[in-house]
MIZAFI-488841 format. One record per residue (C-alpha): z negated, x, y negated; residue number from 1. Coordinates in Angstrom, 3 decimals, decimal comma. Layout:
// MIZAFI-488841
{r {Z; X; Y}; NUM}
...
This chain:
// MIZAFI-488841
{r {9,797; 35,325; -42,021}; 1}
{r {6,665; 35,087; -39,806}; 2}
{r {5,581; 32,086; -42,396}; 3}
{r {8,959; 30,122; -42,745}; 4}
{r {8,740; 29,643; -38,942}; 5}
{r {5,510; 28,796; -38,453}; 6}
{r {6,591; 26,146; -41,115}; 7}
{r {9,610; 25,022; -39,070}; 8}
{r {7,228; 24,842; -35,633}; 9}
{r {4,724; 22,636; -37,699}; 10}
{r {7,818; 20,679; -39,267}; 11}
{r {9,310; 19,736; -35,975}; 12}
{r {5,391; 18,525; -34,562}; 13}
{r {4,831; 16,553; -37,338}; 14}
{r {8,012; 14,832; -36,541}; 15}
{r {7,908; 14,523; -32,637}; 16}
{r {3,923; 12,657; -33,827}; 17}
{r {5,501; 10,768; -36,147}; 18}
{r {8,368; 9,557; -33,568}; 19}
{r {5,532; 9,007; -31,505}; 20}
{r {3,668; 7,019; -33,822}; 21}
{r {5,932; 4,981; -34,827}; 22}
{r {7,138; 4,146; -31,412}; 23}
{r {3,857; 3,154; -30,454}; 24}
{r {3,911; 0,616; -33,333}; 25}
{r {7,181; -0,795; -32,238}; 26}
{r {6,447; -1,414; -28,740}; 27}
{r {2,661; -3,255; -29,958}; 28}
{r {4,354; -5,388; -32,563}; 29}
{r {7,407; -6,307; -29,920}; 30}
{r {4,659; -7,289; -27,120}; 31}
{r {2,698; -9,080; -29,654}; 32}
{r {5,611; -10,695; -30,999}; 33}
{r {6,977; -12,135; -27,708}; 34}
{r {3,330; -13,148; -26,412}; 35}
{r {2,859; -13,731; -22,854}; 36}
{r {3,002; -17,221; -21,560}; 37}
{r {-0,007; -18,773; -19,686}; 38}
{r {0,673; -19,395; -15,757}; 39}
{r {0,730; -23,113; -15,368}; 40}
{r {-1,578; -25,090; -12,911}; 41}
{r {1,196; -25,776; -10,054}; 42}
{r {2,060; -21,696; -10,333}; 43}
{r {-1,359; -21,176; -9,929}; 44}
{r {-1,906; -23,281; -7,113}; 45}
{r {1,216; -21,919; -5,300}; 46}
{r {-0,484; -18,571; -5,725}; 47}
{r {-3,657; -20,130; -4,312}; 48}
{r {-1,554; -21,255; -1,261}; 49}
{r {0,167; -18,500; -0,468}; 50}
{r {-2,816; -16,255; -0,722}; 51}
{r {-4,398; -18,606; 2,123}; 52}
{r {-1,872; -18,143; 4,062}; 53}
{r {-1,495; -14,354; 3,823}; 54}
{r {-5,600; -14,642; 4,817}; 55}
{r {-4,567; -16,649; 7,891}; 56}
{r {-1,533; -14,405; 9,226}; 57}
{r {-4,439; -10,818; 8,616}; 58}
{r {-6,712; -12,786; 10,727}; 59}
{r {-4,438; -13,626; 13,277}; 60}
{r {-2,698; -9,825; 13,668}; 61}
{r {-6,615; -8,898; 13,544}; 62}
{r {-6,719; -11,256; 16,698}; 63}
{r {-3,680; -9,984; 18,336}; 64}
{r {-4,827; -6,649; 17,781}; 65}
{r {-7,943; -7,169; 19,724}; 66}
{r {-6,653; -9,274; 22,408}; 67}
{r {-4,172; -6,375; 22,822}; 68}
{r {-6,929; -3,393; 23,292}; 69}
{r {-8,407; -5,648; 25,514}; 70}
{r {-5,283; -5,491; 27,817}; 71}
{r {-4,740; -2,120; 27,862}; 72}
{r {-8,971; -1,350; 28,322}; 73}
{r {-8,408; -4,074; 31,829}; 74}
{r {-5,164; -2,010; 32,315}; 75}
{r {-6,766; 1,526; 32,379}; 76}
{r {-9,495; 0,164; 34,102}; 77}
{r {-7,470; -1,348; 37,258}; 78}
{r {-5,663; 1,854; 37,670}; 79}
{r {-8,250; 3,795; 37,798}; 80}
{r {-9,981; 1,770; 40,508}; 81}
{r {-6,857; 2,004; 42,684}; 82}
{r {-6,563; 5,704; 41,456}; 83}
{r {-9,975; 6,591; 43,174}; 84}
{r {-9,405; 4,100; 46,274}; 85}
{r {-6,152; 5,813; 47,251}; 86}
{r {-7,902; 9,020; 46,659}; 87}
{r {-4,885; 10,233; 43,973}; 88}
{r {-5,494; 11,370; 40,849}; 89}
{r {-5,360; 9,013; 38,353}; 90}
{r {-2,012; 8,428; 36,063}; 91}
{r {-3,864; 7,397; 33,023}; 92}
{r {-5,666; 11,235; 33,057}; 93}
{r {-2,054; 12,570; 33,482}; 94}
{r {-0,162; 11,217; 30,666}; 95}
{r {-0,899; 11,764; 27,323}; 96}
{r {-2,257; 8,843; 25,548}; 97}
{r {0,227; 6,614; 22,904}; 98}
{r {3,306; 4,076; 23,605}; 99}
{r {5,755; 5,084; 25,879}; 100}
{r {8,027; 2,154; 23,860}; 101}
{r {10,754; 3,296; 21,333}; 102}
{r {10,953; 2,189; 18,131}; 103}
């Protein structure tokens, strides 16, 4: 009994590897069959264009970005100078840091 299914385990292996196999064979000779086609020149160039422009709009949020901690460094700074020359504490020490926008 032991033996007949240890025979049937093997069986169904051998056929789930062979499925697999065989499947793997399919999908090669399909892909090989259909071939891919070469990108043409004026794909490639609109690739080349679009590409500079993505490069242009990272350089100008990189910009932005900068411009914008500059703000807020000229921002904290001026309120802590009025901070210390009304003698109050300072508002930027009492809130917690982070946008106070919602999005």
């Amino acid at each position: 009994m032991d033996r007949q299914i240890f025979a049937m385990v093997l069986d169904f292996v051998a056929g789930v590897v062979g499925m697999g196999c065989l499947t793997g064979v399919l999908i090669t000779w399909m892909k090989w069959r259909r071939g891919k086609p070469l990108p043409t020149p004026e794909l490639m160039q609109r690739l080349n264009e679009i590409a500079d422009r993505v490069n242009r709009i990272e350089t100008a949020v990189d910009a932005t970005a900068i411009e914008v901690e500059r703000i807020s460094e000229g921002q904290r700074f001026t309120t802590r100078l009025l901070a210390d020359r009304a003698g109050a504490p300072a508002l930027v020490d009492q809130a917690p840091g982070g946008s106070t926008n919602r999005h």
